[in-house]
C-alpha positions as a Python dict, from the first residue, in 0.01 Angstrom:
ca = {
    (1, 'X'): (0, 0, 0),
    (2, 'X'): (301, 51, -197),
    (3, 'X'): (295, 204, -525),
    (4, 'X'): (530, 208, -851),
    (5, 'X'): (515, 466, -1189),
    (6, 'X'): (362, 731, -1009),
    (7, 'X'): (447, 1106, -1159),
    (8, 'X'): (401, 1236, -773),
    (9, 'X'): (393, 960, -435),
    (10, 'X'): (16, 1107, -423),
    (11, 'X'): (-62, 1037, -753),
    (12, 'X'): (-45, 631, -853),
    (13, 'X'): (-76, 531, -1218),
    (14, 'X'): (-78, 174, -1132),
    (15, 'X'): (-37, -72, -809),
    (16, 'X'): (252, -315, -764),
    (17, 'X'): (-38, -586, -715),
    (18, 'X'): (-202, -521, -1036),
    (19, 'X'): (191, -433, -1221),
    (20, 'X'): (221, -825, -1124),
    (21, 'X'): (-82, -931, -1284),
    (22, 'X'): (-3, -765, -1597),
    (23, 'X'): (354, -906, -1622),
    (24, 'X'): (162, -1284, -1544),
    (25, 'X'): (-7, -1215, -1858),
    (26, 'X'): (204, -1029, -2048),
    (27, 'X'): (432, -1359, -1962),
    (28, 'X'): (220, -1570, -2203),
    (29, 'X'): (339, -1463, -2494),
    (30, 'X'): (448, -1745, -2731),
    (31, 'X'): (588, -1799, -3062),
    (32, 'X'): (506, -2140, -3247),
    (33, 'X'): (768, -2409, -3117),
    (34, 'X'): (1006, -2562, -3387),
    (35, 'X'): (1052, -2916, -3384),
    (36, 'X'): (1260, -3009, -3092),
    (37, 'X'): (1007, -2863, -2890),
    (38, 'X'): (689, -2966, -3003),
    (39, 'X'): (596, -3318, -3087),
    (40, 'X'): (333, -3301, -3340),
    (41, 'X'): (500, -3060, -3585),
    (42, 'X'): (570, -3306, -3940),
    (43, 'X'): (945, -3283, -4036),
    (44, 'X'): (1152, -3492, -4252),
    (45, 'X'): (1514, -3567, -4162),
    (46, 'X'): (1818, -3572, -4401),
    (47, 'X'): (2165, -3586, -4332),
    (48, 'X'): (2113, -3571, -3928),
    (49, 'X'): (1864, -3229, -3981),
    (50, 'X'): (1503, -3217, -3934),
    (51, 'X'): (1330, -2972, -4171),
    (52, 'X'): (967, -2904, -4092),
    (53, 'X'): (783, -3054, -4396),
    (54, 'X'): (460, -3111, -4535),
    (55, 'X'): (372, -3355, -4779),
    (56, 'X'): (89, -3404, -5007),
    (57, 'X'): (-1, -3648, -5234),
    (58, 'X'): (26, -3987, -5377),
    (59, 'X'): (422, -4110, -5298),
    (60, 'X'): (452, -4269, -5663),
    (61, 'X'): (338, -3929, -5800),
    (62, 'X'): (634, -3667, -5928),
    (63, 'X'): (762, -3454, -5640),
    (64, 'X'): (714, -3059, -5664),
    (65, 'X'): (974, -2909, -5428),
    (66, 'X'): (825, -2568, -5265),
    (67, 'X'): (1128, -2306, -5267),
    (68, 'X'): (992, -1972, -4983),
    (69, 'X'): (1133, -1640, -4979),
    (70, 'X'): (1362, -1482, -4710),
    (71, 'X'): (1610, -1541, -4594),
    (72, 'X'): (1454, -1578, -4275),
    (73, 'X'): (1117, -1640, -4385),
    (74, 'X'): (893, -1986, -4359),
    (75, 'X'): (692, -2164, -4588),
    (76, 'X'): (331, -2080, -4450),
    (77, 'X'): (193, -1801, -4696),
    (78, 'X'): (286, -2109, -5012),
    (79, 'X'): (97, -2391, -4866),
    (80, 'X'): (-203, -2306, -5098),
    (81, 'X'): (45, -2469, -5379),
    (82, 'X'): (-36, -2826, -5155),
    (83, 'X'): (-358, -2816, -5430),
    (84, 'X'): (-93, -2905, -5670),
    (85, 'X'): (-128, -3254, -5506),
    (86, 'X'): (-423, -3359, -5721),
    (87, 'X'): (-99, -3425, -6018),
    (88, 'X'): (134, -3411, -5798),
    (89, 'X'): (375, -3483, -5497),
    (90, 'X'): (398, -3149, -5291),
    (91, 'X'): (721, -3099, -5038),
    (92, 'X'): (645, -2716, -4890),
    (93, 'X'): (975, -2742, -4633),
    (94, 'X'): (1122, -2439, -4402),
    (95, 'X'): (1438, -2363, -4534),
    (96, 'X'): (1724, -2401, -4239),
    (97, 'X'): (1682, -2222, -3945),
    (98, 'X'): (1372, -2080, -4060),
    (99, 'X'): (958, -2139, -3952),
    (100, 'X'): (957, -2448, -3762),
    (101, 'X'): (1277, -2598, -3832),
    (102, 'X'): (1536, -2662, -3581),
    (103, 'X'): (1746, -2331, -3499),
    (104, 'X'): (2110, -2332, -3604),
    (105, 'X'): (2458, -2166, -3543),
    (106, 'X'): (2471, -1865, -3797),
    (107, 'X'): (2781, -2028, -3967),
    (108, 'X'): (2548, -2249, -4114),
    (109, 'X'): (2303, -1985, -4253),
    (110, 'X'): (2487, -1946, -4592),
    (111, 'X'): (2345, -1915, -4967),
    (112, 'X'): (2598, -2232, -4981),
    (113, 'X'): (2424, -2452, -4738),
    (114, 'X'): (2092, -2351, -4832),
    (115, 'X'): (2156, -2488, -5186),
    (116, 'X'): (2341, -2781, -5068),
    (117, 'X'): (2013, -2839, -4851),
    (118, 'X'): (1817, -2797, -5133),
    (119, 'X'): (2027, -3045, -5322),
    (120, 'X'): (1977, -3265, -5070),
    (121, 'X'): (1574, -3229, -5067),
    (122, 'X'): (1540, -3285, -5394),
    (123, 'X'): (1753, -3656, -5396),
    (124, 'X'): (1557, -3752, -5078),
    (125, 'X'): (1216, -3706, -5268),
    (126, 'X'): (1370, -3804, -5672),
    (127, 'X'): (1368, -4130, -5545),
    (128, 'X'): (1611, -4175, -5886),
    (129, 'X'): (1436, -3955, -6106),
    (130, 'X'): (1447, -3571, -6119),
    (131, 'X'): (1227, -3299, -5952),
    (132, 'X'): (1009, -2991, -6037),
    (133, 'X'): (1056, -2676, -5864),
    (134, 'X'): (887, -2375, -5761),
    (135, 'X'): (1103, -2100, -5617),
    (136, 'X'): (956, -1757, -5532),
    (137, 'X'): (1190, -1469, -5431),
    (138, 'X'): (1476, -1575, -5246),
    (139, 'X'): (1346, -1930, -5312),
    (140, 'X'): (1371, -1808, -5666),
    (141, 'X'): (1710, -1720, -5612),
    (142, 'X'): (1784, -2059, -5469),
    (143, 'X'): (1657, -2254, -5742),
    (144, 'X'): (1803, -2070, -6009),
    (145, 'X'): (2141, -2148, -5827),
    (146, 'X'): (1973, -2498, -5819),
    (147, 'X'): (1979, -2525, -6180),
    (148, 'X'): (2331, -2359, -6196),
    (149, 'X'): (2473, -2645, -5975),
    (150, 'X'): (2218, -2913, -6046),
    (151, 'X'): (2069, -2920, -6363),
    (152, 'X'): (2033, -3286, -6381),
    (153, 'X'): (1796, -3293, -6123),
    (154, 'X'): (1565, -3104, -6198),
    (155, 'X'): (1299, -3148, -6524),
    (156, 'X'): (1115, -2821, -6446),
    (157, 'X'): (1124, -2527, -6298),
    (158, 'X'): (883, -2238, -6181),
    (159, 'X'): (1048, -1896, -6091),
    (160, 'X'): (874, -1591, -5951),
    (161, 'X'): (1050, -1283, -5908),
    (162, 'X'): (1397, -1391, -5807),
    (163, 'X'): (1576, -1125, -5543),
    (164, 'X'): (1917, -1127, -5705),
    (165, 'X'): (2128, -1327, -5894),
    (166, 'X'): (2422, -1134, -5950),
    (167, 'X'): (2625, -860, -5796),
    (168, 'X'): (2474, -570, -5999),
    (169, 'X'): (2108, -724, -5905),
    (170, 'X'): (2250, -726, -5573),
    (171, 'X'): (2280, -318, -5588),
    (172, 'X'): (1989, -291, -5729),
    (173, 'X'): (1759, -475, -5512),
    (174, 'X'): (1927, -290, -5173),
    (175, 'X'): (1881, 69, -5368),
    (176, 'X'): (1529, 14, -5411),
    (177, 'X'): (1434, -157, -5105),
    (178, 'X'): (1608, 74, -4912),
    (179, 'X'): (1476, 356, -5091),
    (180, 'X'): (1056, 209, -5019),
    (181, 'X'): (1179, 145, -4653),
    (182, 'X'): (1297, 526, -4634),
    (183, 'X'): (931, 604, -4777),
    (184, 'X'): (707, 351, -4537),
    (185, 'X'): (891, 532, -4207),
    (186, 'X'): (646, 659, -4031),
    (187, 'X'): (577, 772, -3690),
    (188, 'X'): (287, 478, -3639),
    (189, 'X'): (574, 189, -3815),
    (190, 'X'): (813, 322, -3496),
    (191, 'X'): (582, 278, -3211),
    (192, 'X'): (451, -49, -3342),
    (193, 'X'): (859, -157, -3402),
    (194, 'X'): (902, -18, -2982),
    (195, 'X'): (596, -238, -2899),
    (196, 'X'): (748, -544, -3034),
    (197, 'X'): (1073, -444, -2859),
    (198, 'X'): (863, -420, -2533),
    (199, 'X'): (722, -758, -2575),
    (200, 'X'): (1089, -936, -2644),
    (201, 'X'): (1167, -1006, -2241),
    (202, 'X'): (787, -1152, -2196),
    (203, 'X'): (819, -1417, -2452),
    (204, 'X'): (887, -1750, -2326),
    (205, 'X'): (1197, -1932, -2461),
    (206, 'X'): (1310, -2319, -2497),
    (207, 'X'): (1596, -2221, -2838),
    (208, 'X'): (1669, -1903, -2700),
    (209, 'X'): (1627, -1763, -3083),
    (210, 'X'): (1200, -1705, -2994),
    (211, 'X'): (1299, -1336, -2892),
    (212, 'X'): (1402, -1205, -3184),
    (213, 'X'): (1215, -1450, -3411),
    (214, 'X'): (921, -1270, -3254),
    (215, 'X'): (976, -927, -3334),
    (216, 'X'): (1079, -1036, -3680),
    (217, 'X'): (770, -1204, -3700),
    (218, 'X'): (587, -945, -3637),
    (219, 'X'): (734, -679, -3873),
    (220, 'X'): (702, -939, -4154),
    (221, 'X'): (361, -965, -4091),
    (222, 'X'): (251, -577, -4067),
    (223, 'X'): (-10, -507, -4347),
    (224, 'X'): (87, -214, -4584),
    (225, 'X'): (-105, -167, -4927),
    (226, 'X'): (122, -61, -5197),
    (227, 'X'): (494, -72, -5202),
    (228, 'X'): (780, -255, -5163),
    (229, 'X'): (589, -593, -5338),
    (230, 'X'): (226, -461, -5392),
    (231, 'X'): (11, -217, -5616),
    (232, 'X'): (-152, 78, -5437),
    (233, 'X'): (-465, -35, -5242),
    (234, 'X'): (-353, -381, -5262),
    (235, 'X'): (-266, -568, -4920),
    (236, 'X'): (-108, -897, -4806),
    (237, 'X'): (-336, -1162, -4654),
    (238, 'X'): (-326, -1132, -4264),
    (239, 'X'): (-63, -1332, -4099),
    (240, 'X'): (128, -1473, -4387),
    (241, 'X'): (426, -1620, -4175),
    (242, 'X'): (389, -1809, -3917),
    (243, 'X'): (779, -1827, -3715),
    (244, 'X'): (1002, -1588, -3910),
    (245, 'X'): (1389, -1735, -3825),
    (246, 'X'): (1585, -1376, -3752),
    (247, 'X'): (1916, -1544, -3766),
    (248, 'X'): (1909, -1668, -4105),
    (249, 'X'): (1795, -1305, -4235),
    (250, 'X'): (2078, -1105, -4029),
    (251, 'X'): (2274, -1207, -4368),
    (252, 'X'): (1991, -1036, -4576),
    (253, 'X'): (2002, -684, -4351),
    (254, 'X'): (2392, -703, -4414),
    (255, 'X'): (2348, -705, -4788),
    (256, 'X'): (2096, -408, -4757),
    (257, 'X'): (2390, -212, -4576),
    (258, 'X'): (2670, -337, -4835),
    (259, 'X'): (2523, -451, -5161),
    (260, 'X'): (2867, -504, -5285),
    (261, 'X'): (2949, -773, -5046),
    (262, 'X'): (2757, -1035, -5285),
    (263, 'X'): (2976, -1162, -5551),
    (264, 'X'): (2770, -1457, -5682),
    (265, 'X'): (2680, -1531, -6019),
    (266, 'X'): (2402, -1755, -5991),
    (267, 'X'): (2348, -1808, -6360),
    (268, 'X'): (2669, -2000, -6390),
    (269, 'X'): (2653, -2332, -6534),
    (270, 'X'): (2225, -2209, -6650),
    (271, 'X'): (2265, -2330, -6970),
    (272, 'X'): (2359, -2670, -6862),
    (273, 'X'): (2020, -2689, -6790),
    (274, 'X'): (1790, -2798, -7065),
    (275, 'X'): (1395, -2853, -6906),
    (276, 'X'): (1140, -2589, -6923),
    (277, 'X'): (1156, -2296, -6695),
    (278, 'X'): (901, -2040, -6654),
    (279, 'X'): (956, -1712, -6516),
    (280, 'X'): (734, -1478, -6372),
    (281, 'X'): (712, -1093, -6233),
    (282, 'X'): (468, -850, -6132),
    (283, 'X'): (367, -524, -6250),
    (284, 'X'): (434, -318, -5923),
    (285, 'X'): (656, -514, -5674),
    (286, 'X'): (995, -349, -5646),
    (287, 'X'): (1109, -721, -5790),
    (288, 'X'): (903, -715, -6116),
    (289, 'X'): (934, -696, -6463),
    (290, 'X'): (1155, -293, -6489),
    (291, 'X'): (1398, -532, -6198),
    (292, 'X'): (1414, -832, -6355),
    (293, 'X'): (1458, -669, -6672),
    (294, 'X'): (1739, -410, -6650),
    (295, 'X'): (1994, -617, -6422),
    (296, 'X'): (1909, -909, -6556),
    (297, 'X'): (1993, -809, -6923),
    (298, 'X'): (2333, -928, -6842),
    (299, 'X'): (2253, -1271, -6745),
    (300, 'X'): (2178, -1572, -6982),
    (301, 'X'): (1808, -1498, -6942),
    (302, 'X'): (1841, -1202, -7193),
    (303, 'X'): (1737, -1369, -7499),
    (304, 'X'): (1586, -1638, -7365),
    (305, 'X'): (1887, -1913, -7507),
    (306, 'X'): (2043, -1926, -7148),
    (307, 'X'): (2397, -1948, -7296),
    (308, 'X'): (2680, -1854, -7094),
    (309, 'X'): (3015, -1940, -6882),
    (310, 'X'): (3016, -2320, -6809),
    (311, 'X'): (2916, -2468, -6480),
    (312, 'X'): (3166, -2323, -6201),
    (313, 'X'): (3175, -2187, -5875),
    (314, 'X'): (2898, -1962, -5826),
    (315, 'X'): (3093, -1750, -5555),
    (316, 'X'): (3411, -1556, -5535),
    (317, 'X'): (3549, -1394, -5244),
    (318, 'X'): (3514, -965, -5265),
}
């Protein structure tokens, strides 16, 4: 009988028979399918694109637009908000590319087209009227740009811990987030990273995008107390995302490497806007109240009267 990973011909580790049976298994690995792929998932489409959405409450009642982090992320760790429904009309979406919405070409995985898919959200569901929103992280980043853009739309807004909003935020957010990566490196965050890398080829594909998606998944998901977002002894609930879209956060990794390629003011046009907005940090995520405070000191949001440079285009080219 042949044999295969043996140190010495006399000395098998493992059979070729029972190498195939692990491979069959190790074949089975899935990711969730997006919505070309898998009939039953809920989506709404606008414009020709299917977002994966899910809707609660009464269709008279007034819509409340879920915003998730990222890029790259999906919606699955804010679906407790759906309890908003009681009052309300609850759209939690996947943002473009991300979760279990369709995969795209990375030309269309821009801060521009996610706010222009936003806009477009939040007129399918006004149906004439205007919108609340609740943006958290990079969704908080969104929906302040929202406002920017949009003000009109939109009578109030919820915003937790934005990731940047200008270019100096932009800095800041890569120095420290590189700076707790540099900390969590550990011996046991490399194997697990090589595991996942293992896995890729064994993960069965219909987009071609599962691969990757997986592996991001999975590093998303790994359960750290403490730094970057939490308190010491504090932990994330187990499997918070569900289909992490690795495409749409390649631009995110990029602006880790070179902070200084975001130019955007996303406060432009803020004071346009005129409904309540509530903002909201934490005491020991790397986005709290010392972040939002110090870079953010040169935004309208300083003294709370949200005055600044009329409503113009948000980006400029480096």
């Amino acid at each position: 009988m042949p044999w295969v990973l043996g140190l010495r011909s006399h000395a098998p580790l493992i059979s070729t028979t029972r190498l195939a049976r692990l491979l069959a298994l190790v074949q089975r690995v899935h990711v969730p399918k997006t919505i070309q792929f898998d009939d039953s998932v809920t989506y709404t489409e606008i414009n020709g694109y299917k977002y994966h959405t899910e809707i609660s409450g009464k269709p008279e009642s007034t819509p409340v637009i879920v915003v998730h982090g990222g890029p790259g992320l999906d919606s699955e760790y804010l679906k407790p908000l759906k309890n908003l429904s009681k009052d309300y009309r609850v759209i939690v979406y996947d943002q473009r590319g991300t979760g279990l919405s369709p995969r795209v070409d990375k030309k269309n995985l821009t801060l521009e087209q996610s706010l222009d898919d936003l806009h477009s959200i939040a007129e399918h569901f006004a149906n004439g009227g205007k919108v609340k929103l609740i943006g958290h992280c990079w969704g908080g980043t969104l929906v302040v740009g929202y406002l920017a853009k949009h003000s009109e739309m939109v009578s109030q807004a919820v915003v937790v811990e934005p990731a940047y909003l200008i270019p100096d935020a932009a800095k800041e957010f890569a120095e420290k987030l590189n700076e707790s990566r540099r900390k969590l490196l550990s011996v046991a965050g490399v194997f697990a990273l090589i595991k996942y890398l293992i896995m890729y080829p064994f993960v069965s594909k219909e987009d071609g995008h599962e691969g990757y998606d997986y592996v991001a998944t999975k590093v998303a998901n790994q359960n750290r107390p403490g730094v970057p977002y939490q308190c010491e002894g504090q932990n994330l609930p187990p499997d918070m995302f569900k289909r992490v879209g690795y495409e749409a956060s390649a631009g995110h990794i990029r602006l880790l490497k070179k902070p200084e390629s975001f130019t955007c003011d996303l406060t432009r046009g803020i004071s346009e806007f005129h409904g309540d907005l509530m903002l909201i940090s934490t005491e020991c995520s790397i986005l709290g109240h010392v972040f939002q405070e110090i870079p953010y000191s040169k935004t309208p949001f300083a003294d709370g009267s949200r005055k600044g440079r009329e409503r113009g285009t948000l980006c400029v080219d480096p």
